[in-house]
Residue frames as a rotation matrix with the C-alpha (Angstrom) as fourth column:
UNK 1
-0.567 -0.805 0.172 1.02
0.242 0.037 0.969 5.25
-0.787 0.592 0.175 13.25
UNK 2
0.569 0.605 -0.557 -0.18
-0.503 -0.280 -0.818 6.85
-0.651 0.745 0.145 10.02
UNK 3
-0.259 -0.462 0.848 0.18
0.614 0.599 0.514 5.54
-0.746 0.654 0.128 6.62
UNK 4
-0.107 0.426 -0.898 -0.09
-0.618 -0.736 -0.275 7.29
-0.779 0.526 0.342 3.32
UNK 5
0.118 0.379 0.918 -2.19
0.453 0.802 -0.390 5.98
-0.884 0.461 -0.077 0.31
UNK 6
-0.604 -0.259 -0.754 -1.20
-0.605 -0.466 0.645 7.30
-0.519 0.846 0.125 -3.10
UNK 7
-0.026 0.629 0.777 -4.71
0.172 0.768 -0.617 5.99
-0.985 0.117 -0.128 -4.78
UNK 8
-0.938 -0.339 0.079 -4.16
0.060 0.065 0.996 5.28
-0.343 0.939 -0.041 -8.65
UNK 9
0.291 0.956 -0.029 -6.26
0.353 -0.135 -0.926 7.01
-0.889 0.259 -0.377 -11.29
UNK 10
-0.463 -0.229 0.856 -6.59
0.886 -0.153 0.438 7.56
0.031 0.961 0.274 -15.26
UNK 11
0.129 0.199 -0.972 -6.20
-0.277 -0.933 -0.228 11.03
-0.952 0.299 -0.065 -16.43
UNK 12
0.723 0.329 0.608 -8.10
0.606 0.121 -0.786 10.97
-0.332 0.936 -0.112 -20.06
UNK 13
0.982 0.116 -0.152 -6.82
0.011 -0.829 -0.560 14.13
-0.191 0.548 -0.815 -20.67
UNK 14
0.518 -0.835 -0.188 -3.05
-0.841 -0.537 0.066 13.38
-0.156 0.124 -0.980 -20.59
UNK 15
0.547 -0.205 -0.811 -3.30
-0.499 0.698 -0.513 9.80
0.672 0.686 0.280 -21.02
UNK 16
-0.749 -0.595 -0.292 -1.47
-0.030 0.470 -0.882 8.26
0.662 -0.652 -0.370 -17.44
UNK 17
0.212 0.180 -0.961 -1.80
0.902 0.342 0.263 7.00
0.376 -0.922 -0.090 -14.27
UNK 18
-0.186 -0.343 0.921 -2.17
-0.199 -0.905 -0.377 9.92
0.962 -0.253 0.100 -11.41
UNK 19
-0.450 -0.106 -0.887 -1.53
0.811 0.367 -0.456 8.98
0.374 -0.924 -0.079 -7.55
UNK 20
0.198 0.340 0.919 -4.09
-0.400 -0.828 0.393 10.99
0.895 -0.446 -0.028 -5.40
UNK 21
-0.830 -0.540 -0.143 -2.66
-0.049 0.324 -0.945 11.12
0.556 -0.777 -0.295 -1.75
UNK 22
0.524 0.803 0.285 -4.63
-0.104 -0.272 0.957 10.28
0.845 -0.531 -0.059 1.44
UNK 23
-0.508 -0.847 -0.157 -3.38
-0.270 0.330 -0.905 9.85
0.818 -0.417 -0.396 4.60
UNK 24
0.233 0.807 -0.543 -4.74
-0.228 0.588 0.776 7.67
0.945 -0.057 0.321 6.99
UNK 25
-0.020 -0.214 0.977 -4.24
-0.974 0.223 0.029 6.29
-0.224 -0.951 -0.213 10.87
UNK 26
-0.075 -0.014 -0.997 -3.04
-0.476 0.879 0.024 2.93
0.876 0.477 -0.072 10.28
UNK 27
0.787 0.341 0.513 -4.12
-0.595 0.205 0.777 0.20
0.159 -0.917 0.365 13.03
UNK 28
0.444 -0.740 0.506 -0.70
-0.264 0.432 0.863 -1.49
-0.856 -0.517 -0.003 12.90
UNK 29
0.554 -0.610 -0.566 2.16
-0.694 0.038 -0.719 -2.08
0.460 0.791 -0.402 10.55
UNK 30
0.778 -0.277 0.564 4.27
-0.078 0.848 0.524 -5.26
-0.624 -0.451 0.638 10.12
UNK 31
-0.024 -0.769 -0.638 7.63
-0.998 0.055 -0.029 -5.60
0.057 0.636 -0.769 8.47
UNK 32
0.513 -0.138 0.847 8.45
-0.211 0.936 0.281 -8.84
-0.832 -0.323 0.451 7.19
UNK 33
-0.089 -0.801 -0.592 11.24
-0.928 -0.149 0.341 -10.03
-0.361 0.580 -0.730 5.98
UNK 34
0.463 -0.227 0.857 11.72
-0.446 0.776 0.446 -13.25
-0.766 -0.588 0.259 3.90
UNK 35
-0.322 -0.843 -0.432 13.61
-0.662 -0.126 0.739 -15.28
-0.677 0.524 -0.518 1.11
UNK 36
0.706 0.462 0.537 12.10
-0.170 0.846 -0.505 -17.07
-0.688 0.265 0.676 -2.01
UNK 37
-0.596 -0.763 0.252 14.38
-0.342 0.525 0.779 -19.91
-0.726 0.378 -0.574 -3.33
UNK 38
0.631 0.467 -0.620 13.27
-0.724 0.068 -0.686 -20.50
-0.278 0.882 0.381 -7.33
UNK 39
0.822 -0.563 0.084 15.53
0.225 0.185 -0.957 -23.28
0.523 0.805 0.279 -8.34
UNK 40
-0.095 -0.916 -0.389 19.35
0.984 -0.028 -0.176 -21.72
0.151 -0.400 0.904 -8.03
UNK 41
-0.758 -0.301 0.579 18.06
0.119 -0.936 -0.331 -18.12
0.642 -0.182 0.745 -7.63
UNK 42
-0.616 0.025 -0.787 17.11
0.762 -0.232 -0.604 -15.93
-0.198 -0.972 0.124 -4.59
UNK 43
-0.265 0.428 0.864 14.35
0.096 -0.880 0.465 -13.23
0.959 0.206 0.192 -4.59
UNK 44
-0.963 -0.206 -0.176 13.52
0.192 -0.064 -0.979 -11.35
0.191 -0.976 0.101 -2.02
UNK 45
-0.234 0.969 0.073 10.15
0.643 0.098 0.760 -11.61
0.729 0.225 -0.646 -0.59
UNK 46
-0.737 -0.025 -0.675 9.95
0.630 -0.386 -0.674 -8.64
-0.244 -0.922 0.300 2.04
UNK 47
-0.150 0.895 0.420 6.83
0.574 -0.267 0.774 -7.02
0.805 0.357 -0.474 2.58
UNK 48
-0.884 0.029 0.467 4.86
-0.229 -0.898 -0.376 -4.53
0.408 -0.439 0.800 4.54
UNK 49
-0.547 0.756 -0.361 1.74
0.696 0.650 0.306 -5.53
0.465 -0.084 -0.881 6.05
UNK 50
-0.926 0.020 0.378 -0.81
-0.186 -0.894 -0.408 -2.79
0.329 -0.448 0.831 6.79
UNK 51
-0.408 0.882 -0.236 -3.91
0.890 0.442 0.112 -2.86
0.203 -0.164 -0.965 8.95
UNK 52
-0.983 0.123 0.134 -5.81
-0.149 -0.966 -0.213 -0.15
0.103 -0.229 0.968 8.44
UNK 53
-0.818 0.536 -0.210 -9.55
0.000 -0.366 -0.931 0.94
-0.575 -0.761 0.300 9.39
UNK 54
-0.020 0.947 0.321 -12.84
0.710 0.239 -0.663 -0.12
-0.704 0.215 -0.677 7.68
UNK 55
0.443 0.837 -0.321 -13.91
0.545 -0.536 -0.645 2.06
-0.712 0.112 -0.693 5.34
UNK 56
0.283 -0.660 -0.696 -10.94
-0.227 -0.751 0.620 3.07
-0.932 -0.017 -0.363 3.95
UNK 57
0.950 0.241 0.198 -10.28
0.159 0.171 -0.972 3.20
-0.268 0.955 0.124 -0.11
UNK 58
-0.257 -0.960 -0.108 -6.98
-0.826 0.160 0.541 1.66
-0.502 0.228 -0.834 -1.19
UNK 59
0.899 0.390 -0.202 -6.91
-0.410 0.580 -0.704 -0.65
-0.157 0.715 0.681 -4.17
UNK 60
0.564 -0.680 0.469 -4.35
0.691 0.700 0.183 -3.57
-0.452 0.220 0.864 -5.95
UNK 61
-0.083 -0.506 0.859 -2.18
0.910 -0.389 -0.141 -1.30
0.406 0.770 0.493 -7.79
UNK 62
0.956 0.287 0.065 -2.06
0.228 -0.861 0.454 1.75
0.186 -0.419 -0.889 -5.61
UNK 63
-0.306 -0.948 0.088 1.27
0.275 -0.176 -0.945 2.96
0.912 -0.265 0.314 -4.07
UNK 64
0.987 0.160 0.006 1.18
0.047 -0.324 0.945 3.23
0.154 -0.932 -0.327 0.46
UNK 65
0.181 -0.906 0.383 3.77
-0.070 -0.401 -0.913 4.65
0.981 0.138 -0.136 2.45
UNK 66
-0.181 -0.271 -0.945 4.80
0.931 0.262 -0.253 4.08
0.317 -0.926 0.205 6.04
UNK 67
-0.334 -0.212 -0.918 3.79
0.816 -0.552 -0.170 7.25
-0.471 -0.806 0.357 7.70
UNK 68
0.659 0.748 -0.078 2.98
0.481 -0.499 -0.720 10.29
-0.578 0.437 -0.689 6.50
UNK 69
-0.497 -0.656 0.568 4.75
0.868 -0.383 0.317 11.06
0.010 0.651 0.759 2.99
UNK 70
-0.204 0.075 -0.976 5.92
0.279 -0.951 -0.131 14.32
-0.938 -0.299 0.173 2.61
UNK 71
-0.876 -0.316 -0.364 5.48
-0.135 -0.565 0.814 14.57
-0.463 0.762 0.453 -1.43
UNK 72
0.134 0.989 -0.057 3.16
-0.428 0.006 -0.904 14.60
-0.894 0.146 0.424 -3.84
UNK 73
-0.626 -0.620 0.473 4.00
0.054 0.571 0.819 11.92
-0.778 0.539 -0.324 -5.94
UNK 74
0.041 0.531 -0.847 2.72
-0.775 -0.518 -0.362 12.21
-0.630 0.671 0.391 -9.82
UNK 75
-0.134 -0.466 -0.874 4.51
-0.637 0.717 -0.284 9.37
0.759 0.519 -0.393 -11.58
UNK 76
0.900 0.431 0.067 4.98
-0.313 0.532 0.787 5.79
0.303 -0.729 0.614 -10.03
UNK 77
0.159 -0.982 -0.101 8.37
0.604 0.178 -0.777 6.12
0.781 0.063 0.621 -10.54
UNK 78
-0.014 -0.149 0.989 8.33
-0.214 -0.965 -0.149 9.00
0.977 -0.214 -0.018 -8.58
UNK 79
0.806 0.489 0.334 6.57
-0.567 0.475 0.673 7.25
0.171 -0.732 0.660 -5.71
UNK 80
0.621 -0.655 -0.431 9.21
0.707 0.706 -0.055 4.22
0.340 -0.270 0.901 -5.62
UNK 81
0.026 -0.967 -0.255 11.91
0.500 0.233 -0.834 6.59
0.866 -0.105 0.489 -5.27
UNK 82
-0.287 0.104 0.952 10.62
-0.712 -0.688 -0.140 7.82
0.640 -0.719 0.271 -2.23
UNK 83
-0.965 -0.240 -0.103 10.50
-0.135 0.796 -0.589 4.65
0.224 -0.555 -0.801 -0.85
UNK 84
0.144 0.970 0.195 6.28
-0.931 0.199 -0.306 4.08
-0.336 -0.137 0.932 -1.30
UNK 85
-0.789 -0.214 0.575 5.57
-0.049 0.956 0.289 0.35
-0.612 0.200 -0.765 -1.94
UNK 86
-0.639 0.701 -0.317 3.09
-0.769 -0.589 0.247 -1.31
-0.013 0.401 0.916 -4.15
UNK 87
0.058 0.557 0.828 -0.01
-0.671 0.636 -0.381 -2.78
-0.739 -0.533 0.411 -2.72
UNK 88
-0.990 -0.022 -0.139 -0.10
-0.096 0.830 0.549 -6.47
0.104 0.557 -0.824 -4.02
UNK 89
-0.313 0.739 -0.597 -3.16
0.491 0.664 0.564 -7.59
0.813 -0.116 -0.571 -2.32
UNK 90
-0.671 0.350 0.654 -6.41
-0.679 -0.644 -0.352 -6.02
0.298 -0.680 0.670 -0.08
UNK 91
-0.714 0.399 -0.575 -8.12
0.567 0.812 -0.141 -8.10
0.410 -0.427 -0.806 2.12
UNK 92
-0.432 0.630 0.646 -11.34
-0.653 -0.712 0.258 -6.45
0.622 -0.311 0.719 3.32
UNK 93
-0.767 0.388 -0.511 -12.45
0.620 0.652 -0.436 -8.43
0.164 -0.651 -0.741 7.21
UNK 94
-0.652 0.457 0.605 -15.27
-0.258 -0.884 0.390 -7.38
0.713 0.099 0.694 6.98
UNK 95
0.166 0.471 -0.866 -16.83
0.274 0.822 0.499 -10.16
0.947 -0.321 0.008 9.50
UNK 96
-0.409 -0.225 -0.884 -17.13
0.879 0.162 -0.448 -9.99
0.245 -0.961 0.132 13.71
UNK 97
-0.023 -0.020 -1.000 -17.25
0.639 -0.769 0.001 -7.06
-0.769 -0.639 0.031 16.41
UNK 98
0.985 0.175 -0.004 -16.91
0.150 -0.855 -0.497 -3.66
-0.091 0.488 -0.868 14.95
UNK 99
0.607 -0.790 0.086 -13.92
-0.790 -0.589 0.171 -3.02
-0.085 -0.172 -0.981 16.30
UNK 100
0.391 -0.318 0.864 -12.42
0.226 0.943 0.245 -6.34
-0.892 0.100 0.441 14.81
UNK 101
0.917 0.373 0.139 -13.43
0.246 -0.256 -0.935 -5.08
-0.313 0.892 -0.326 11.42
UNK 102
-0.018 -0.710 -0.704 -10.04
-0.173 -0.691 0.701 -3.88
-0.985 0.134 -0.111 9.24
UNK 103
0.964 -0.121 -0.236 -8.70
-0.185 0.333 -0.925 -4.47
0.191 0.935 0.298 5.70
UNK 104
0.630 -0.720 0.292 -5.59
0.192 0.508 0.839 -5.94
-0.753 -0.472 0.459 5.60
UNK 105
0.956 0.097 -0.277 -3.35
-0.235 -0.315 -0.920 -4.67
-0.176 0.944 -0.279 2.85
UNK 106
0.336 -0.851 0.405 0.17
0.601 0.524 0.603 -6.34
-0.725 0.040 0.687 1.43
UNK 107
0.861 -0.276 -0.427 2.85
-0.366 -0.919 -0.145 -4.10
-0.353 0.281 -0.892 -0.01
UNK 108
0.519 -0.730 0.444 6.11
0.842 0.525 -0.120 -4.95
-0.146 0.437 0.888 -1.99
């Protein structure tokens, strides 16, 4: 399964955020669904869970996609409405075997 990384950078010259794409071989994807109760209101808490290969350069605030996206997102609006998520949180295992090794990356 592939994933695509849309890695977030400042352009001086125009003053924003630009999303440079990579795409990657992800070692496994996890949906999860679940429900946080605040009080009297509901939020959903569904996430994406990607495990992807050592070495690889994907930060908090990036935008990833399930597979390989077909656009070339500029904006992060753009990105959302193509159904990219955005990474909460990178774990880097960096610890064991080689082939243990991953980063772990949560999506929203």
């Amino acid at each position: 399964m592939k994933a695509t990384i849309f890695h977030k950078t400042w352009d001086a010259a125009e003053e924003c955020d630009r999303y440079d794409k990579t795409v990657v071989n992800a070692l496994h994807i996890q949906n999860e669904q679940a429900l946080i109760i605040s009080g009297k209101t509901v939020y959903s808490g569904d996430q994406l869970i990607f495990y992807l290969p050592i070495g690889t350069t994907v930060d908090k605030e990036d935008m990833i996609a399930k597979g390989e996206c077909p656009i070339e997102g500029e904006t992060k609006a753009e990105l959302l409405d193509a159904g990219c998520l955005l990474v909460t949180s990178v774990h880097v295992l960096d610890y064991g075997s080689a082939h243990m090794q991953h980063i772990k990356v949560i999506a929203k």
